[in-house]
N, C-alpha and C positions, 0 to 999 in steps of 0.2 A: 617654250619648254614643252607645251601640250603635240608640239605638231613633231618636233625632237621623240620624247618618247614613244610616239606612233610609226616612226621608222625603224629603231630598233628592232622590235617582232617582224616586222616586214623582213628587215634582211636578214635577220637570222634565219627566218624561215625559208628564204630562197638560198641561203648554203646549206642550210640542211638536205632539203631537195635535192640540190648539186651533188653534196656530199655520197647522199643516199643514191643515186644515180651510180656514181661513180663504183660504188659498192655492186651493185649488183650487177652491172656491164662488166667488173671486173669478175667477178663471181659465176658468170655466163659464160667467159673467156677462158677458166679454168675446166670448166665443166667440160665444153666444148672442148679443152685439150685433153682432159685425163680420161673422159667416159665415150667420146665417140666413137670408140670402135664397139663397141658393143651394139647400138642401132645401124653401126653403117653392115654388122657381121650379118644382121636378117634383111639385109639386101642381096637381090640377084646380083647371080654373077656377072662379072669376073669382080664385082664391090664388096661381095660378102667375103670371099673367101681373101681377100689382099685386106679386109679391116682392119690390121695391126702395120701395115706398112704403110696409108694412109692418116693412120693417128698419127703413125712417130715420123714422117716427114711433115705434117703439118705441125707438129711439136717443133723441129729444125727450122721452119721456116718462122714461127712466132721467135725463137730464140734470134738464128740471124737481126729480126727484127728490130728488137730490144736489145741488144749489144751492139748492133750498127747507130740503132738512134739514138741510145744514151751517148756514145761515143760520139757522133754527131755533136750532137747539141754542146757538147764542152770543144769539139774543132772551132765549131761555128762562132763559140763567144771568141775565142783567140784570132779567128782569123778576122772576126768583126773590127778587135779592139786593134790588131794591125793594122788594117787598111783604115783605120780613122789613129793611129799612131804620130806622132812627131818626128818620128823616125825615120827620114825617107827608106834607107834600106829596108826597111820593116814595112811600110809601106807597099814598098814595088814586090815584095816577098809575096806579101800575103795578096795584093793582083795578081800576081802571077797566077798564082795556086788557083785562084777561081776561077781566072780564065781558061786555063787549060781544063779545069776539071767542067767546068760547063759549056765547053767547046768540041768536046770529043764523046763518046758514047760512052754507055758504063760497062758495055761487054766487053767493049777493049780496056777498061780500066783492070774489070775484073779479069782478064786473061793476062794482063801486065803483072800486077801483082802477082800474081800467081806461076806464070811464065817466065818472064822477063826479069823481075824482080831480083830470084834466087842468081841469078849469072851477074847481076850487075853488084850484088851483094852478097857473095857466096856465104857468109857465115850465119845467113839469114835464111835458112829454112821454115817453111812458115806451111801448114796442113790446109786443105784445100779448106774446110771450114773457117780457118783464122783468115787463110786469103779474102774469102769473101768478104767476112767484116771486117777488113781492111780498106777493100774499095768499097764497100756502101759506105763506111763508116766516111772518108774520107769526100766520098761522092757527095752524099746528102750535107756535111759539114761543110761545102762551099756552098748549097743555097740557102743553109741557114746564117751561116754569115752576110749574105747578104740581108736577112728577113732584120737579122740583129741591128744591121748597120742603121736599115731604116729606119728602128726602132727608137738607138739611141739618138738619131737625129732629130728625130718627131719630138724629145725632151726638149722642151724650152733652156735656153742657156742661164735665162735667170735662174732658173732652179739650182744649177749647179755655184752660180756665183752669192746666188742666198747661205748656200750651206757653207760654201768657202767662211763668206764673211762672221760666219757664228763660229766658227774656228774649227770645223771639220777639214780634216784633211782629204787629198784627194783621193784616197783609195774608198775612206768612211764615205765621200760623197757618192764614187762611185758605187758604193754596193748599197749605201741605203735611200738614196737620192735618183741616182740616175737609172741602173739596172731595173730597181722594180718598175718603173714606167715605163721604161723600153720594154721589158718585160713583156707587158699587158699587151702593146700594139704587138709586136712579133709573135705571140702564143696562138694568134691563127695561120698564119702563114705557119710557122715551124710545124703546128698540129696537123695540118694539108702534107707536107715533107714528107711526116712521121706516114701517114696513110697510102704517102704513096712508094714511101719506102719498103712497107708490107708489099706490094704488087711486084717492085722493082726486086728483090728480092728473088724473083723467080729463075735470074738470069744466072743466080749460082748452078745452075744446072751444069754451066757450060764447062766448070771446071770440076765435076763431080761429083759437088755435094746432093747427099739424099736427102732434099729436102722434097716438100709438095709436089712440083712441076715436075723433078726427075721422078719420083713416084707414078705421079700418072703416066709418065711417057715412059717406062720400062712395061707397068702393066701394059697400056694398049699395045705396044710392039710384041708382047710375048704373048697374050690371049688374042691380037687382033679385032678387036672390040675397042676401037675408038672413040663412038659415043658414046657410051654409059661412062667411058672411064674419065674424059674429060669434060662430060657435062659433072660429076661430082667432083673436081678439079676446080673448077669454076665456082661450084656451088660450095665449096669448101673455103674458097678465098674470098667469098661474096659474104659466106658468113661469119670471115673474122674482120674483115673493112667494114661490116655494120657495125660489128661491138666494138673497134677504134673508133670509128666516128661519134657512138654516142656518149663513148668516155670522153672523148677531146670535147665534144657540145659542152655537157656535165664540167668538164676543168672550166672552158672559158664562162659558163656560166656563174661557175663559185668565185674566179677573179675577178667578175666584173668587165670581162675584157669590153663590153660594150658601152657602158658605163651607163647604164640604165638606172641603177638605181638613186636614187636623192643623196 
């Protein structure tokens, strides 16, 4: 009982932490989107005077972002729970889909979608923004299905056949049994995805959208001032992959993904 009660405080204490962690990266993230034009505006030129076209494509590029990887990660469970299916067609379906999608590059994805897509589909016009989070979206949802797969494989089978036997049915098993343990082992891998889906993100350039990347490359092409414009390009994406990395640290922290604590 004595050595029980002393772990309590202990973990609560390190969610807390996590918690608060997660808070203020998230808070630094916002900051970073709504206020940076104003310190990048008492920057020499050509960074002072473009400071509102660099806030709001890196605004575009966090948005991409977050609508690619939320969308992601719900691809990912379906194409997980396919390729581990009973189902052979459901099976060979969802192989399919990741092979090709992790067999081919994501510029010709995103130039597909976006290109190709509306002829093969005419009733489907889609803005060069939707386009893109269509192929990231779809992109990064076949390697998170595989992170998933692993995941729920890494679940001991007994687990699932313990919860059967107490008369949980298969879906209760799967969401309160099996998923949150796959969960834990997949939450770094998918969190690695998500980071570098921010980076991959850059390639919507190709089909228009103003997000970050096209930002700096219209400045430098029209001021000709190359360095200054894509060392703060750089330095711009450098400091929105610090504050995802230390929120993803802070998540797997508070889940325990490591399984540290007692």
């Amino acid at each position: 009982m004595t050595t029980l009660s002393m772990q309590w405080p202990r973990r609560w204490s390190r969610q807390q932490r996590s918690s608060a962690t997660i808070l203020v990266a998230s808070g630094a993230l916002l900051v970073l989107l709504w206020l940076m034009a104003i310190p990048l505006a008492w920057a020499p030129e050509p960074i002072g005077d473009n400071a509102r076209a660099f806030a709001e494509g890196t605004r575009v590029t966090v948005q991409l972002t977050l609508l690619a990887g939320l969308s992601g990660i719900v691809i990912g469970v379906l194409a997980a729970l396919g390729k581990l299916a009973a189902f052979a067609p459901l099976r060979w379906l969802a192989s399919f889909y990741i092979w090709v999608v992790r067999g081919t590059p994501l510029l010709v994805q995103v130039l597909f979608v976006f290109f190709a897509l509306p002829v093969l589909v005419p009733a489907l016009q889609l803005s060069d923004f939707t386009s893109a989070c269509v192929a990231l979206a779809f992109n990064v949802g076949a390697y998170n299905a595989e992170a998933i797969r692993a995941g729920l494989l890494a679940v001991p089978r007994g687990q699932g056949e313990a919860a059967r036997s107490l008369g949980l049915s298969r879906w209760h098993t799967f969401i309160d049994v099996s998923f949150p343990q796959a969960f834990k082992v997949a939450l770094a891998p998918l969190v690695n995805n998500s980071v570098a889906l921010l980076k991959d993100s850059s390639l919507a350039y190709a089909i228009g959208v103003v997000e970050l990347t096209n930002v700096g490359n219209r400045i430098q092409a029209s001021t000709f001032q190359p360095v200054p414009t894509l060392v703060t390009v750089a330095l711009l994406y450098l400091g929105l992959t610090t504050v995802m990395t230390q929120i993803s640290g802070a998540i797997e922290r508070h889940f325990d993904v490591e399984g540290r604590q007692p």
